[in-house]
Short mmCIF file of the C-alpha atoms (twelve columns), coordinates in Angstrom:
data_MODEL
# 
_entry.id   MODEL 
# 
loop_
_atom_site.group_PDB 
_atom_site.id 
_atom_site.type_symbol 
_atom_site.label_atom_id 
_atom_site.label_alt_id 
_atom_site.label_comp_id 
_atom_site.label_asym_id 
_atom_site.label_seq_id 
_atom_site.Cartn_x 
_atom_site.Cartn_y 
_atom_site.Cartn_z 
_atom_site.pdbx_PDB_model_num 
ATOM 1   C CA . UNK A 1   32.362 -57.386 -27.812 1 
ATOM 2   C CA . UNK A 2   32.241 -56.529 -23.934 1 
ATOM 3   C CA . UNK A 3   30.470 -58.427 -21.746 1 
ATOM 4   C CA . UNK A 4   29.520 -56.307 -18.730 1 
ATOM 5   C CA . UNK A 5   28.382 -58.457 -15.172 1 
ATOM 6   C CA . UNK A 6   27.225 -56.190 -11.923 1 
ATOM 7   C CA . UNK A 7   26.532 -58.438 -9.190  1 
ATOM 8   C CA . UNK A 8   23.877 -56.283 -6.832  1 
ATOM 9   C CA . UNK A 9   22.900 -57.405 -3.320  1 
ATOM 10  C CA . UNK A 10  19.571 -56.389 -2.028  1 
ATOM 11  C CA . UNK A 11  17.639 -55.615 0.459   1 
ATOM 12  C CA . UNK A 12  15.803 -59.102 1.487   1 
ATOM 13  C CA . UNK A 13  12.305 -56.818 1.534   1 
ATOM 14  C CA . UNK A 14  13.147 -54.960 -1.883  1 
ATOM 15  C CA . UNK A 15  13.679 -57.755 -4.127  1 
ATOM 16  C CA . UNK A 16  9.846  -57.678 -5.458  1 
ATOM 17  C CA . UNK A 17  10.707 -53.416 -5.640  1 
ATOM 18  C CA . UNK A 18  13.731 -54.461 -7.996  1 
ATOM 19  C CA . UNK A 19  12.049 -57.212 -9.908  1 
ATOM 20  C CA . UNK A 20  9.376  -54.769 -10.934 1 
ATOM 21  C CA . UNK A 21  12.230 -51.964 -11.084 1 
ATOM 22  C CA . UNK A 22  14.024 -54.121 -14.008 1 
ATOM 23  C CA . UNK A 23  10.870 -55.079 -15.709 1 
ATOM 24  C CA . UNK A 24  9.853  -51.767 -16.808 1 
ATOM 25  C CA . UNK A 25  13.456 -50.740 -18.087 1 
ATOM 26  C CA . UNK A 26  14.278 -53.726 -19.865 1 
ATOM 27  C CA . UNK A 27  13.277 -53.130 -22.788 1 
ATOM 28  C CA . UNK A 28  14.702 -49.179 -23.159 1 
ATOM 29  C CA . UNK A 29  18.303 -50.969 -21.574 1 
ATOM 30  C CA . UNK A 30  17.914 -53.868 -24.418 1 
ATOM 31  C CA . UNK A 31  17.188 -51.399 -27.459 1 
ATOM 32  C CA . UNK A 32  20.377 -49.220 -26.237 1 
ATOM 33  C CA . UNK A 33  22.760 -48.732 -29.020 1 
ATOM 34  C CA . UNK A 34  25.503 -51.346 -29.206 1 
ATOM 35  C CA . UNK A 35  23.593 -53.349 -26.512 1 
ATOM 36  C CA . UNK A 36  22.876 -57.023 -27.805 1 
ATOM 37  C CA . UNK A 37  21.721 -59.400 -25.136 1 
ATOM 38  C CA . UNK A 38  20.485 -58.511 -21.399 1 
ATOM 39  C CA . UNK A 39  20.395 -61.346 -18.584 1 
ATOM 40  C CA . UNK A 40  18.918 -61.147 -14.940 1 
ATOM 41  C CA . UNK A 41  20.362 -63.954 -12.805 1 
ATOM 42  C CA . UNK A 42  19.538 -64.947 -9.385  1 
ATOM 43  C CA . UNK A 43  22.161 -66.439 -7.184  1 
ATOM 44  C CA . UNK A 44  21.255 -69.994 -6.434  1 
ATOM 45  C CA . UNK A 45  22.132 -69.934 -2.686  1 
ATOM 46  C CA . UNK A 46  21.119 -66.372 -1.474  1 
ATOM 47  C CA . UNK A 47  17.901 -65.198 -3.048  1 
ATOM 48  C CA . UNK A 48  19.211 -61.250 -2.574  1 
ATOM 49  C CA . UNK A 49  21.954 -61.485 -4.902  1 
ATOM 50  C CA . UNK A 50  21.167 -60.636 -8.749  1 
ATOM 51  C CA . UNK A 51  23.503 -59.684 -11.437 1 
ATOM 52  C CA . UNK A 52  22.914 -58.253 -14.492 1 
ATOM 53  C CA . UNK A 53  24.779 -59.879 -17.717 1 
ATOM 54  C CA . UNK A 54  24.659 -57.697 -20.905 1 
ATOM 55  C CA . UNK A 55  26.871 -57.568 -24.357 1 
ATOM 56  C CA . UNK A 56  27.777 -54.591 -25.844 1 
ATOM 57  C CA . UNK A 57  29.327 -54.009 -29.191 1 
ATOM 58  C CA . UNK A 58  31.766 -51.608 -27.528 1 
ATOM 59  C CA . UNK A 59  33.407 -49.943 -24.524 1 
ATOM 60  C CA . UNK A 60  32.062 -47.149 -26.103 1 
ATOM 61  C CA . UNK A 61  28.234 -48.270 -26.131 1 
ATOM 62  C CA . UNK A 62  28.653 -49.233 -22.718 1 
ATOM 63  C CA . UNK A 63  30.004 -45.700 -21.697 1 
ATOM 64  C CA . UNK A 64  27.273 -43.895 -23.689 1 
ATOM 65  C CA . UNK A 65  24.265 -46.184 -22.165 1 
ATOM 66  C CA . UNK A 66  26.090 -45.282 -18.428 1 
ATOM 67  C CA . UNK A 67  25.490 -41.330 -19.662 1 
ATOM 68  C CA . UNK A 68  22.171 -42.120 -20.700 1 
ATOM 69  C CA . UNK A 69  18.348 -40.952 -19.832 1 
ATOM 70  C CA . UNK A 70  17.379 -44.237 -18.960 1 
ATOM 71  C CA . UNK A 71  20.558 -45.397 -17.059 1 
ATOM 72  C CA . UNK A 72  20.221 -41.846 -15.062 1 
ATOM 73  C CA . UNK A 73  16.384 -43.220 -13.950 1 
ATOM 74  C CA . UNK A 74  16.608 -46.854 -13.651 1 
ATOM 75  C CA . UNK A 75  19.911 -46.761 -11.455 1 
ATOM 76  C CA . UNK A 76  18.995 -44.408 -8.744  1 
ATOM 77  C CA . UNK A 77  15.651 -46.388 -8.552  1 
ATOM 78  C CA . UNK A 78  17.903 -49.633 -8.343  1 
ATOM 79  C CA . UNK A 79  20.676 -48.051 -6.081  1 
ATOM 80  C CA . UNK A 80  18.150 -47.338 -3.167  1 
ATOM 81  C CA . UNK A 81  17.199 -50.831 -2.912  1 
ATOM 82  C CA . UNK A 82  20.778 -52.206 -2.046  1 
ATOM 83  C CA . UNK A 83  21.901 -53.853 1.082   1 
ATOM 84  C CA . UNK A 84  25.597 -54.022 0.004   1 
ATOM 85  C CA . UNK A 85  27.692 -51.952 -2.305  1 
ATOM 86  C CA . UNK A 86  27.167 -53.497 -6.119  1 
ATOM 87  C CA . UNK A 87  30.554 -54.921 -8.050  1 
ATOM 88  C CA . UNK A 88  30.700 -54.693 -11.658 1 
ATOM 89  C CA . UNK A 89  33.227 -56.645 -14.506 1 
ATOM 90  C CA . UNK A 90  33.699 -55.128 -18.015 1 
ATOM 91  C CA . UNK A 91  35.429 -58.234 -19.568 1 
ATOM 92  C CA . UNK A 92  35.870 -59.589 -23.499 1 
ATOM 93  C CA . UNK A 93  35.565 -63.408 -24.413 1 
ATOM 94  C CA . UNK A 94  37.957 -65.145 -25.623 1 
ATOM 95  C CA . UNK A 95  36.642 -68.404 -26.000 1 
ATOM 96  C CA . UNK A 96  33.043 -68.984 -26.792 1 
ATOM 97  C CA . UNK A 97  32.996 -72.948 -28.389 1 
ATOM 98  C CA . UNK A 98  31.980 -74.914 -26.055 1 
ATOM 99  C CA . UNK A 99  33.749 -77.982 -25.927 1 
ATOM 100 C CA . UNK A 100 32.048 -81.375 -26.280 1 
ATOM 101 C CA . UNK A 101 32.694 -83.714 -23.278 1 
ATOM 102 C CA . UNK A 102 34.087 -87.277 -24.533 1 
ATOM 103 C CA . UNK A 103 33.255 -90.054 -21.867 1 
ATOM 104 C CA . UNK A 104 36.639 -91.385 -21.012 1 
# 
């Protein structure tokens, strides 16, 4: 599995653009092939920082959603709104158990 992150900074007067930007794709980004779970998170601190966390089955299913109709609307839409240049992480886990805490 890949888990992809993009951390996107916007804009302080186009977060309410974006919000509405991701909720009418996120349903055609969730039913992508190979796609399996689709986060928005909001940075705790600074309100203009989101980032996107999605699994994918594979690299591949990543690539082919990046070449896809509804990546080549929803990102232009999404890439006009930024105040900052986005980063993005294509990592695997490698550890998913969470441990349990023992009081000491």
């Amino acid at each position: 599995m890949v888990v992809r992150i993009v951390k996107m900074t916007f804009k302080a007067d186009q977060i309410d653009q974006f919000k509405e930007t991701f909720e009418k794709f996120k349903i055609a980004i969730r039913n992508q092939p190979g796609c399996s779970h689709l986060k928005l998170i909001q940075d705790l601190h600074d309100p203009t920082v989101f980032c996107t966390y999605s699994h994918w089955e594979r690299e591949e299913d990543l690539n082919n959603y990046r070449c896809s109709a509804t990546f080549k609307e929803v990102w232009p839409l999404t890439k006009a709104l930024f105040s900052a240049k986005p980063e993005a992480w294509s990592s695997q886990i490698i550890d998913e158990q969470a441990e349990q805490i023992v009081p000491i």
